[in-house]
C-alpha positions in Angstrom: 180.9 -27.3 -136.4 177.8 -29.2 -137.4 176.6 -29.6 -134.3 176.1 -26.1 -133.9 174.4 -25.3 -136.9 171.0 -26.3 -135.6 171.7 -24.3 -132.3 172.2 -21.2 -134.4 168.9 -21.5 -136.9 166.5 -22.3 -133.7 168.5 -18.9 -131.8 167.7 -17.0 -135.1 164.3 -18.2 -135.5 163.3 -17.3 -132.2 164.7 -14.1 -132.2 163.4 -13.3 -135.5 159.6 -14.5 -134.0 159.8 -12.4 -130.7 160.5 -9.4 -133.0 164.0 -8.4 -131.6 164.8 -6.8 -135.1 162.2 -4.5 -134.3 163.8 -3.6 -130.8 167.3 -3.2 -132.3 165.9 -0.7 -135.5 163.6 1.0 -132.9 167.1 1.4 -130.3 169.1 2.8 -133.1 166.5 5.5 -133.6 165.9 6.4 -130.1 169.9 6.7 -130.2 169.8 8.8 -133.2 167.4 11.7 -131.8 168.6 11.5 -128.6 172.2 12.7 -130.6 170.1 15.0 -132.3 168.2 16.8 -129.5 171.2 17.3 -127.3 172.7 19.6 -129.7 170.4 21.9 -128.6 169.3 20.9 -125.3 170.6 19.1 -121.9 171.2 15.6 -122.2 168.5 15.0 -119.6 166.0 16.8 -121.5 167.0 15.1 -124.7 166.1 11.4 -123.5 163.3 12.2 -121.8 162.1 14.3 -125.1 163.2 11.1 -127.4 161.8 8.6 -125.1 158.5 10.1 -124.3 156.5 8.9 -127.9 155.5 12.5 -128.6 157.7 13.0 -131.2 158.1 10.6 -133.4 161.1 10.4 -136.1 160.5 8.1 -139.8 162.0 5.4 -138.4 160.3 5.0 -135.0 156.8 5.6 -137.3 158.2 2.7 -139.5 158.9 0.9 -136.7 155.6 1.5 -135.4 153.9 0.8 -138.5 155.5 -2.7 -138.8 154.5 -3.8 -135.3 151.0 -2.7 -135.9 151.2 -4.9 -138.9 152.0 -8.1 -137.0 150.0 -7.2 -133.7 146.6 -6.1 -134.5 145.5 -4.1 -131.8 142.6 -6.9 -130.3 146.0 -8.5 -129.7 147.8 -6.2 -127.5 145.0 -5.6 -125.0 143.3 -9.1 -124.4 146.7 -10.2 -122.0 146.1 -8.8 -118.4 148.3 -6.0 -117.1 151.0 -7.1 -114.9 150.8 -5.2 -111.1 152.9 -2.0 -111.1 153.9 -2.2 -107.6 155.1 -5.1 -105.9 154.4 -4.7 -101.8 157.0 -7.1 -99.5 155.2 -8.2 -96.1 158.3 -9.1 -94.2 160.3 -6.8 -92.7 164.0 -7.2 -92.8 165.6 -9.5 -89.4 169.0 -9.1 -87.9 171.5 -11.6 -88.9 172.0 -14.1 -86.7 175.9 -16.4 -87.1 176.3 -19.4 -85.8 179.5 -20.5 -84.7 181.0 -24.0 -84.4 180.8 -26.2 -81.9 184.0 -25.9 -79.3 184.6 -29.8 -79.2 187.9 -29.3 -78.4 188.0 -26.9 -75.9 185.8 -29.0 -74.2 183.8 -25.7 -73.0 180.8 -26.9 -75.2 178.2 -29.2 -76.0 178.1 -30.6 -79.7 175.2 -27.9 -80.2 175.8 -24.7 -82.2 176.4 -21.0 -80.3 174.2 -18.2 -81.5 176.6 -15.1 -81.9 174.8 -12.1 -82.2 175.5 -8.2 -82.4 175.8 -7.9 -78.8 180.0 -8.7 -78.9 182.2 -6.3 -78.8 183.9 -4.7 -81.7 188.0 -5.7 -82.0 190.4 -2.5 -80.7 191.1 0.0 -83.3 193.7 -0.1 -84.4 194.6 -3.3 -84.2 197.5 -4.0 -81.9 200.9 -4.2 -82.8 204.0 -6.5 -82.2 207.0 -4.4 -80.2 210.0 -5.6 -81.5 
């Protein structure tokens, strides 16, 4: 039980440093107007309206107010923006199986067979046993 202690103070402590607190009071009030707004509006509407930052409820201005505290704003802007669009090069390839070697048979070499999409697909159904 000891042992643990320390685990659980550094968890806290980091937690506590990153400012998760603040994304947990900040996720409750999102929560809170979204339950509010779709009284009177689609669901849809309501998130988008809670999420957008136009509106802002006490707690999300508290919430806001306590991160400007700890972040002065010379902060926030000095880190470089990450890319918003990744671009992949490589287009996707066919999967090529490779089956084992047929030792036993004695049809093969010891190298591997390349199996590809060019076999034919099993009967459908499948067959059945006549009793």
């Amino acid at each position: 039980m000891h042992r643990k202690t320390p685990l659980v103070l550094a968890l806290m402590a980091w937690l506590f440093a990153t400012g998760t607190p603040l994304d947990f009071v900040q996720t409750f009030a999102w929560s809170r107007m979204i339950a509010t707004y779709s009284r009177s509006m689609p669901l849809m509407a309501a998130v988008q309206k809670s999420l957008s930052g136009d509106e802002m409820c006490a707690v999300c201005k508290a919430v806001q107010a306590a991160r400007d505290e700890r972040e002065p704003d010379g902060a926030r802007t000095s880190a470089p923006k990450a890319p918003e669009k990744f671009v992949f090069v490589s287009a996707p390839q066919a999967p090529v199986f490779l089956s084992p070697p047929l030792k036993s048979a004695g049809l093969l070499s010891s190298t591997a067979v390349p199996v590809s999409a060019d076999r034919i697909a099993p009967p459908l159904p499948p067959p059945r046993l006549v009793a």
